[in-house]
C-alpha positions as CSV (number, residue, x, y, z in Angstrom):
1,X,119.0,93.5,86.4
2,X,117.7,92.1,83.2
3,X,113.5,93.1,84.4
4,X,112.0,96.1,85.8
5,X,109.2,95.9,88.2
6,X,106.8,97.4,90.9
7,X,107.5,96.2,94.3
8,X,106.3,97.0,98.0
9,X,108.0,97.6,101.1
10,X,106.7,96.8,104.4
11,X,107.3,98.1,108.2
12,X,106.8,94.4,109.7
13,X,106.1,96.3,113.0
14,X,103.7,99.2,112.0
15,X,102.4,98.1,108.6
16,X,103.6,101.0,106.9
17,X,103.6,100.3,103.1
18,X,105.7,102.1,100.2
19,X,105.4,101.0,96.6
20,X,108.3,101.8,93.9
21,X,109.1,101.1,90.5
22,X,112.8,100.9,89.1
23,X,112.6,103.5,86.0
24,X,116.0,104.5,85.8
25,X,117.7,102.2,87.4
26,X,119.5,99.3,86.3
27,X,116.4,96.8,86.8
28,X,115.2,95.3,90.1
29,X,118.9,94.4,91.4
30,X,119.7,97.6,90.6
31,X,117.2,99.5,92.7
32,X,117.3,97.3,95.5
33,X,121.3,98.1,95.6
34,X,120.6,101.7,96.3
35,X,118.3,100.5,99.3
36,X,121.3,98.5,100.5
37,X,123.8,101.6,100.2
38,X,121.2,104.1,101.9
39,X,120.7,102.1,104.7
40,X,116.7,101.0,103.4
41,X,115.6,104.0,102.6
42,X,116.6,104.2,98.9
43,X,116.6,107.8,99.0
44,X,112.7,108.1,99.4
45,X,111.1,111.4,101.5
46,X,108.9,108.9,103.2
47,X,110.7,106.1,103.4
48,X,113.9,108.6,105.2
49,X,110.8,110.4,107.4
50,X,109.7,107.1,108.4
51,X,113.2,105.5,109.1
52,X,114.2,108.5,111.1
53,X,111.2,108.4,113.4
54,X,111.3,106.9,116.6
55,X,111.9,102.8,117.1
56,X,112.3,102.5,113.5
57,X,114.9,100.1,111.5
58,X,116.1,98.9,108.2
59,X,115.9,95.2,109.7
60,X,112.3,95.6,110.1
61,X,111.5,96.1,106.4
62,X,110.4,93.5,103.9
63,X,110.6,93.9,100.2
64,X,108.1,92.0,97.6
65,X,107.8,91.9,94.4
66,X,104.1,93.0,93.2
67,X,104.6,92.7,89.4
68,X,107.5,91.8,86.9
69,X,107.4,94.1,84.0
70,X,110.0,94.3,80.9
71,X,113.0,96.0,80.2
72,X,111.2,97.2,76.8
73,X,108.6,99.2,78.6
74,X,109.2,103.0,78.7
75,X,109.2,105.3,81.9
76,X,105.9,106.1,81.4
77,X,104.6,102.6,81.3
78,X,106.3,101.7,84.7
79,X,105.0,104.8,86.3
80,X,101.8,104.1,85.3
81,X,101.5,100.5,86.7
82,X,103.4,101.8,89.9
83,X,100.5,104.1,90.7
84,X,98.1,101.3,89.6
85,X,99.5,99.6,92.9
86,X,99.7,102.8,95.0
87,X,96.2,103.3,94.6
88,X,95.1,99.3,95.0
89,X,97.3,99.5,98.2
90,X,96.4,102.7,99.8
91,X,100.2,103.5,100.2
92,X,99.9,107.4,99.9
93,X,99.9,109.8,102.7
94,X,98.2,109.1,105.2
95,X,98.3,105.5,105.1
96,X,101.5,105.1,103.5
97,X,105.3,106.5,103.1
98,X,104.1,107.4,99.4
99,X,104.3,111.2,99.3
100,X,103.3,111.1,95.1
């Protein structure tokens, strides 16, 4: 709870890819909580889409941390490096569960 950061989520059956930032949360431990209570999806369209489909789990998804960033920087700041990594990853529609 005491960083922020941009992390990536991985189907380790179809290679599906979603990255997401914790603005407004309370830090990384807190974000990753509200995966745990949804069942993985974290309350993501693509993310619930893609759990939803056919032959789809939770237990197939791996989380990673892609970059630390501070508790000082604003919103803004941690948007911005979040689509830094959606665009290095190709992790928006159609290759990804990104829908933004």
């Amino acid at each position: 709870s005491s960083v922020n950061a941009v992390y990536l989520i991985v189907d380790t059956k179809t290679g599906n890819r979603y990255v997401g930032s914790t603005y407004g949360y309370d830090g990384l431990l807190g974000r990753w909580s509200v995966y745990v209570s949804t069942g993985g999806h974290g309350n993501n369209k693509g993310m619930i889409s893609h759990l939803k489909s056919a032959d789809h789990s939770c237990h197939d998804l791996q989380f990673s941390v892609l970059q630390v960033l501070s508790k000082s920087l604003s919103d803004h700041q941690i948007i911005d490096a979040e689509t830094l990594w959606k665009k290095k990853l190709l992790t928006c529609e159609p290759f990804g569960m990104n829908h933004n």
